[in-house]
N, C-alpha and C positions, 0 to 999 in steps of 0.2 A: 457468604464470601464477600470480598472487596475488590473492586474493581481500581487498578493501579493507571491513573489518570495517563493517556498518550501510547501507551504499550500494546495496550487492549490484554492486558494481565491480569487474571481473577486470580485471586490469594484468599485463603483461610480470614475472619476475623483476627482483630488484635485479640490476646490472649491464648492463641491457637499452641499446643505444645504437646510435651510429653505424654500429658493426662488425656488429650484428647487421642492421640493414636492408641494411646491403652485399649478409652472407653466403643474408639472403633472396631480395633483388631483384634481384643482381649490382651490380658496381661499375660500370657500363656501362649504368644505368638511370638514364632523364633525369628530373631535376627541376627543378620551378618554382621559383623564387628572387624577394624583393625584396632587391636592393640598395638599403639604407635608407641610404646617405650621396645616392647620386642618385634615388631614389626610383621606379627601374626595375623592369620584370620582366628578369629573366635566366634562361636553360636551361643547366644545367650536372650532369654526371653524379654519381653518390653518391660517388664516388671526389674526383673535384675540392673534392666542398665537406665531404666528411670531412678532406682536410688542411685546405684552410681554416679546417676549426671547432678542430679542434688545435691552429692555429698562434696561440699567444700574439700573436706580432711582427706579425700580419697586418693591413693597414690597409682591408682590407675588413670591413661589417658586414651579413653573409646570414641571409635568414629566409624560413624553407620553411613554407608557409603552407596547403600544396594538399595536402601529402600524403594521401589517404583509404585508408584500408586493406581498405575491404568486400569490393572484387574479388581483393584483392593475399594471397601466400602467409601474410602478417603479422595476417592478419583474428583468427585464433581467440586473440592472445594478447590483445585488447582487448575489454572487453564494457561498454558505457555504465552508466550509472547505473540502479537496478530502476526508482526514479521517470520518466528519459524515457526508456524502454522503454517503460512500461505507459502514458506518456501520447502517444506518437509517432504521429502520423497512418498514415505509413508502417505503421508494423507492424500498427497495427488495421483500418486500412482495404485497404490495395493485396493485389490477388487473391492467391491463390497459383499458380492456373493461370496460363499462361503467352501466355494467349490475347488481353491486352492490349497494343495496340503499342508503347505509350508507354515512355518507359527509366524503369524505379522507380529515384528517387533516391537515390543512396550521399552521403549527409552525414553519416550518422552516429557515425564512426571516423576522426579526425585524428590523425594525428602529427606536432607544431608541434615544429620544431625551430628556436632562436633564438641565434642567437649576442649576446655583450654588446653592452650600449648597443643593440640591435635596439628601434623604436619604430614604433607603427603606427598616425597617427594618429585622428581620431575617424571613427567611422562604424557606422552598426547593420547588423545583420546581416542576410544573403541573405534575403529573405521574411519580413521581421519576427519571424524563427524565435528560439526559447529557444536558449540555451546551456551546456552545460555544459564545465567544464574541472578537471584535477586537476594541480597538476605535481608531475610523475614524478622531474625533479632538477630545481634551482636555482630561480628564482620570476620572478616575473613583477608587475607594480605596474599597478593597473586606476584610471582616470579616469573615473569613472562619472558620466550625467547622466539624472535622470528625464525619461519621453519624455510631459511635461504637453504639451498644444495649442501652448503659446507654448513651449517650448524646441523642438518640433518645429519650430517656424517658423524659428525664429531658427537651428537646423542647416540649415535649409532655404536660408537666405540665408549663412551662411558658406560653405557649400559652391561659393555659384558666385562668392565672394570672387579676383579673381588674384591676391594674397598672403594663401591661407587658409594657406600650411605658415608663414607668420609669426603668422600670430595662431592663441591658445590661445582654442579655442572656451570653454572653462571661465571666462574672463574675461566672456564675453561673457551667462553667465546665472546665477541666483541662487546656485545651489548646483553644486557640482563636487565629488562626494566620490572619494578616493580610498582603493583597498584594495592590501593588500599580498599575494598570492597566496603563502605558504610553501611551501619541497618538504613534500610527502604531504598537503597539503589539497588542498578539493574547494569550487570555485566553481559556482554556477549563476547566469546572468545574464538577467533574464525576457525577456519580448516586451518589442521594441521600445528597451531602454535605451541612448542611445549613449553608447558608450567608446572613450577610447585604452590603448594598452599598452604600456608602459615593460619592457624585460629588461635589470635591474643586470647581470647571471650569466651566463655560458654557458646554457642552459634546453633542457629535454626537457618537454614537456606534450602530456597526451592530451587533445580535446575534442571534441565534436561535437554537430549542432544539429537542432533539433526542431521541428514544427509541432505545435498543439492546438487543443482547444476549451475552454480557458480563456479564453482572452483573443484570441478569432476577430479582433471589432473591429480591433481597435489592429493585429493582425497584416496586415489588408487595410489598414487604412489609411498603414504603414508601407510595406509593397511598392506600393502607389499612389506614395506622393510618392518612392520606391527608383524608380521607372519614368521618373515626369515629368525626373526632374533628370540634366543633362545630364553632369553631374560624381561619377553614382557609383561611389564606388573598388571597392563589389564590383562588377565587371564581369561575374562567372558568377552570371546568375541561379537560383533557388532550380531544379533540374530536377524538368522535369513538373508545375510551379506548378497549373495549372490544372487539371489533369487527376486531381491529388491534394484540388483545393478539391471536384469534382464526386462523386468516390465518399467523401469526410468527409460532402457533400450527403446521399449515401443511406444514409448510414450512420446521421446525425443525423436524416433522418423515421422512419427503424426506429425510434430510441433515442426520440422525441416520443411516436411511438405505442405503445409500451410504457407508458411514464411514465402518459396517454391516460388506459389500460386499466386499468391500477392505481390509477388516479384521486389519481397522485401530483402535483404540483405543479412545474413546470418550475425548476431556478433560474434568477435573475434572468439570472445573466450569460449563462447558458445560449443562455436564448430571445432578447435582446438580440444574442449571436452567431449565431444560425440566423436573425435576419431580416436581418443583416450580409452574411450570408453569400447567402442567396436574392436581394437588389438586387444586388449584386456578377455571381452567375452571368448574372440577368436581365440584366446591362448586358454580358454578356460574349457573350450571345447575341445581343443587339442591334447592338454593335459588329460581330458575325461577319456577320449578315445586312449590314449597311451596308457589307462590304467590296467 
């Protein structure tokens, strides 16, 4: 692996591709695919859609979106960003005994692989989680929309549009920016922002997503209206949602009562996310009893 100077990001060698998840996984290991001309999931083995991504002349356009690497042979050559490391629920919070039953979440280690013209329209991500991405070869072109109250609304009502893959949500609010991902930059995209992704390129990018307590709010509020709407395209929700907001819970009144004791001063967003976060559990408990 290489170490990506300032990030503290370990990435694969140059050369890293196709052939090498082959010679990890076998050519005989199934992957999730969207076929972006019909806008389908398809299963198709590494083998299949290694020629696929080879073939110039192919009039198909696949894009592997699920691969995570945490469990897989491929895990140690990818290491995220130092920042969502040290900001990751997961790593600060979830036990290390093994005495909880719940499955700790593996999002953090993506291998998106894209072939050209691959587009994915708009949408925020699993549990209003951060994101980070770096591409590895070729690039990638991001339509970014701040997630204000009212552009959240207004994705809210695109979404259950029956000609939303005709209409460019970005028309529909103030500002649409778009950024151009190069190979060997390094993207992070906060809570909550919804974007589309354009691949001019064939594309290799690493990514993967994070929860925190920076921006708690907006992260419960995003997996709230992710829940209500009948039309959302991540369909795998964030795993062990719940059960990662309850121990960040006890994490955050240790971290209160320290603060407390030092007679230090909570920051704003802080404590504005720990009473976010306490109605949320409270309704989640209430919900439970009512079932």
């Amino acid at each position: 692996t290489s170490s990506w100077l300032g990030l503290g990001l370990s990435l694969p060698n140059t050369g890293w591709g196709v052939e090498s998840v082959c010679e990890a996984l076998g050519g005989d290991h199934i992957l999730d695919m969207i076929d972006c001309h019909r806008q389908k999931t398809c299963q198709m083995t590494i083998d299949q859609f290694s020629q696929t991504f080879a073939d110039p002349s192919s009039d198909r356009v696949l894009n592997c979106l699920s691969l995570e690497l945490s469990a897989l042979p491929l895990a140690e050559v990818l290491q995220p960003p130092l920042v969502a490391r040290k900001l990751c629920w997961v790593n600060n919070v979830w036990p290390s005994s093994p005495s909880l039953t719940a499955t700790k979440p593996q999002v953090q280690k993506y291998c998106i692989m894209s072939m050209k013209n691959s587009y994915t329209d708009f949408h925020i991500d699993f549990g209003g989680t951060s994101v980070w991405y770096h591409a590895f070869s070729g690039e990638k072109h991001f339509f970014l929309i701040k997630p204000t109250p009212g552009n959240l609304s207004l994705y809210e009502r695109w979404m259950c549009l029956s000609n939303k893959s005709e209409t460019f949500l970005g028309d529909m609010v103030d500002k649409c920016y778009k950024l151009e991902l190069k190979q060997g930059q390094t993207l992070f995209i906060p809570t909550g922002w919804i974007h589309a992704v354009y691949t001019p390129v064939n594309s290799w990018v690493f990514g993967g997503h994070f929860l925190h307590s920076l921006n708690i709010q907006l992260q419960l509020k995003v997996n709230e209206l992710l829940d209500r709407s009948m039309y959302n395209p991540r369909k795998n929700p964030f795993p062990s949602f719940k059960v990662i907001h309850w121990l960040a819970g006890n994490k955050l009144k240790h971290d209160l009562a320290d603060l407390n004791s030092d007679k230090t001063p909570c920051p704003t967003h802080l404590l504005n996310g720990i009473r976010a976060l306490v109605a949320t559990l409270k309704n989640w408990i209430h919900n439970s009893d009512s079932d």
